[in-house]
C-alpha positions in Angstrom: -38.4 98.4 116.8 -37.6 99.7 113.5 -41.1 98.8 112.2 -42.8 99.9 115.1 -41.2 103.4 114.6 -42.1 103.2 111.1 -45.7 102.6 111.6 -45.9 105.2 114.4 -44.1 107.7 111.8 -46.5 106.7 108.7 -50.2 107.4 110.8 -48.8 110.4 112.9 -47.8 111.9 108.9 -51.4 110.4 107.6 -53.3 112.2 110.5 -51.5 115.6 110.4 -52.1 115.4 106.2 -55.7 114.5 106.8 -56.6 117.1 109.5 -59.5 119.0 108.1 -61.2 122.1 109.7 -64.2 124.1 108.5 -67.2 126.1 109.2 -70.7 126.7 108.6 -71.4 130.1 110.2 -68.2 132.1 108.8 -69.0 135.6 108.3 -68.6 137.0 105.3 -69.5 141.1 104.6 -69.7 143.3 101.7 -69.8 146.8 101.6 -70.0 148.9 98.2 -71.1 152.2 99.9 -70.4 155.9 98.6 -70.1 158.9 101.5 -73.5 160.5 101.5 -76.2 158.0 100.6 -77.5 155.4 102.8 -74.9 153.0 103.2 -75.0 149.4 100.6 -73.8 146.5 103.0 -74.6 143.1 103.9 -73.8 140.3 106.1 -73.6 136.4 105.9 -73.2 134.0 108.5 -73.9 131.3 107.1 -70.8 130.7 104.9 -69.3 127.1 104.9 -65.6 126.8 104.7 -63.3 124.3 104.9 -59.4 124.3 105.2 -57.0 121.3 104.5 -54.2 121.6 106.9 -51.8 119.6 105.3 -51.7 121.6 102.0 -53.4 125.2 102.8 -56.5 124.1 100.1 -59.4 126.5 101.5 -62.7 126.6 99.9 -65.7 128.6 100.9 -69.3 128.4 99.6 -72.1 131.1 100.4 -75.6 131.6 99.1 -76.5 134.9 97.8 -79.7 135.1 98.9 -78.8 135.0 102.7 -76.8 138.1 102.7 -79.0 140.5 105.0 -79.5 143.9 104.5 -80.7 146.8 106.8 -83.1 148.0 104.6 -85.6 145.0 102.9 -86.2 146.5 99.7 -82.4 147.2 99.3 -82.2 143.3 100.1 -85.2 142.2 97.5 -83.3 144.6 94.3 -80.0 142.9 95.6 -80.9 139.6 94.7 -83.4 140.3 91.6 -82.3 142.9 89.7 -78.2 142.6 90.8 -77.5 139.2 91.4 -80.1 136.9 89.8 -79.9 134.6 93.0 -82.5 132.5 91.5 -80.4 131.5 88.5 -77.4 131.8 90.4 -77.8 131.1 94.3 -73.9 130.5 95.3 -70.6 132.2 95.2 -68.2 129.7 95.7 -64.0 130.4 96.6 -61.4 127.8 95.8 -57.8 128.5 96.7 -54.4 128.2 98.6 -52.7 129.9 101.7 -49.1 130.0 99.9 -46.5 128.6 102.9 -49.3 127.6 105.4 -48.2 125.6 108.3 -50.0 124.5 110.9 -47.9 123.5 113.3 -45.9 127.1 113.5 -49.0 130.1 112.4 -47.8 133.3 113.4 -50.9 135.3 114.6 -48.7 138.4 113.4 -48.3 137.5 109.6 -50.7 138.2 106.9 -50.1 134.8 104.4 -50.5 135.4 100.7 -54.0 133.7 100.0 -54.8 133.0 95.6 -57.9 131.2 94.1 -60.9 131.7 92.3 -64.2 133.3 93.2 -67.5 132.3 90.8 -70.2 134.6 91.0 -73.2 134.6 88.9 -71.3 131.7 86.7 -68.4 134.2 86.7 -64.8 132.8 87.6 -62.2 135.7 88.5 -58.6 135.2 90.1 -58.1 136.5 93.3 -55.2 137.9 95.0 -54.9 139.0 98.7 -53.8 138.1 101.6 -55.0 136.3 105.0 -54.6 136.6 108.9 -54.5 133.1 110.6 -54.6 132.7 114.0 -55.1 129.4 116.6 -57.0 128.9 119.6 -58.2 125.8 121.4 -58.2 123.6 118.5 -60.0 126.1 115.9 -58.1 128.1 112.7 -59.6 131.8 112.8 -59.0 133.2 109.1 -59.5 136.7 108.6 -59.2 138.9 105.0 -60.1 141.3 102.9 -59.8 142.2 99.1 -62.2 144.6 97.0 -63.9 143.5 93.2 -65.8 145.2 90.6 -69.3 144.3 89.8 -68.2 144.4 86.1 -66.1 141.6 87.0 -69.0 139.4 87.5 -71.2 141.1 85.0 -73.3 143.0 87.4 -74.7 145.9 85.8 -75.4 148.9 87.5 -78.1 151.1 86.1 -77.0 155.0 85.8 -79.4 156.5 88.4 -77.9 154.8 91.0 -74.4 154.5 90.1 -73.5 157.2 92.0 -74.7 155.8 95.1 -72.8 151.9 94.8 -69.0 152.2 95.1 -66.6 150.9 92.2 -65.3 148.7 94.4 -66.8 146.5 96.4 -65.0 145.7 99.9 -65.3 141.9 100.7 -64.2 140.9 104.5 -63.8 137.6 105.9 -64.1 136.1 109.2 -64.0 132.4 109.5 -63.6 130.4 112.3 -62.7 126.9 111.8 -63.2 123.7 113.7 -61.8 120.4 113.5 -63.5 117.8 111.2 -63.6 114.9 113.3 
């Protein structure tokens, strides 16, 4: 009986350690708009994500290129004079949810969420926090946190640097299945 116990104990741990869940149409926005010019903003859906349950590990992966744009030309300058997307076609995120459990998420807490985000070759810490909330089987992570484009070594050119915002605000919406 012993044994059997065991055994039950040691795959129910391995499954609940191995429990994977990602994405391949999270959402992730940017806005880096000043009041009184045409807004600067642009969506992804197309963001893969993936969460390790047992340890919090999240890592997300986007190309550049499919960020959309209202305006086309905004869009083209975006990727060739901003972001080289041809020489550097992914952003990629690799961090932790610090205390993540899945097995007791409280829809009500924001978790403290740390990695790394590459753009344009460019590594740079991040620090913010995250929403998680469960519903039939899926993880729904939602956050926020701001950068510079000198981080990353974007340059903005004078004339227009009164109509792009210091900061750029960078919102995520993810919502995860499990890998089966």
């Amino acid at each position: 009986m012993k044994k059997l116990l065991f055994l039950f104990v040691l795959i129910t741990a391995q499954t609940v350690v191995a429990q994977t869940y990602f994405t391949r149409t999270g959402m992730t926005e940017f806005k880096a708009s000043v009041e009184a010019f045409e807004p600067v903003e642009a969506k992804n859906s197309s963001t893969t994500a993936i969460l390790k349950a047992g340890s919090g590990d999240i890592a997300a992966q986007l190309f550049i290129n499919a960020f959309q744009f209202r305006v086309a030309l905004m869009q083209e300058h975006f990727n060739e004079n901003y972001m080289d997307s041809d020489k550097f076609p992914k952003a990629v995120f690799r961090g932790k949810i610090k205390d993540f459990d899945q097995q007791s998420i409280d829809p009500n807490k924001e978790y403290s969420l740390t990695g790394s985000l590459t753009v344009r070759g460019i590594k740079k810490d991040i620090q913010t926090t995250i929403k998680i909330s469960t519903s039939n089987n899926t993880i729904k992570l939602t956050s926020s946190f701001s950068v510079a484009p000198e981080d990353f070594g974007i340059k903005i050119p004078s004339i227009v640097s009164n109509k792009i915002a210091e900061k750029i605000n960078i919102t995520l919406d993810y919502e995860l299945v499990e890998k089966k």
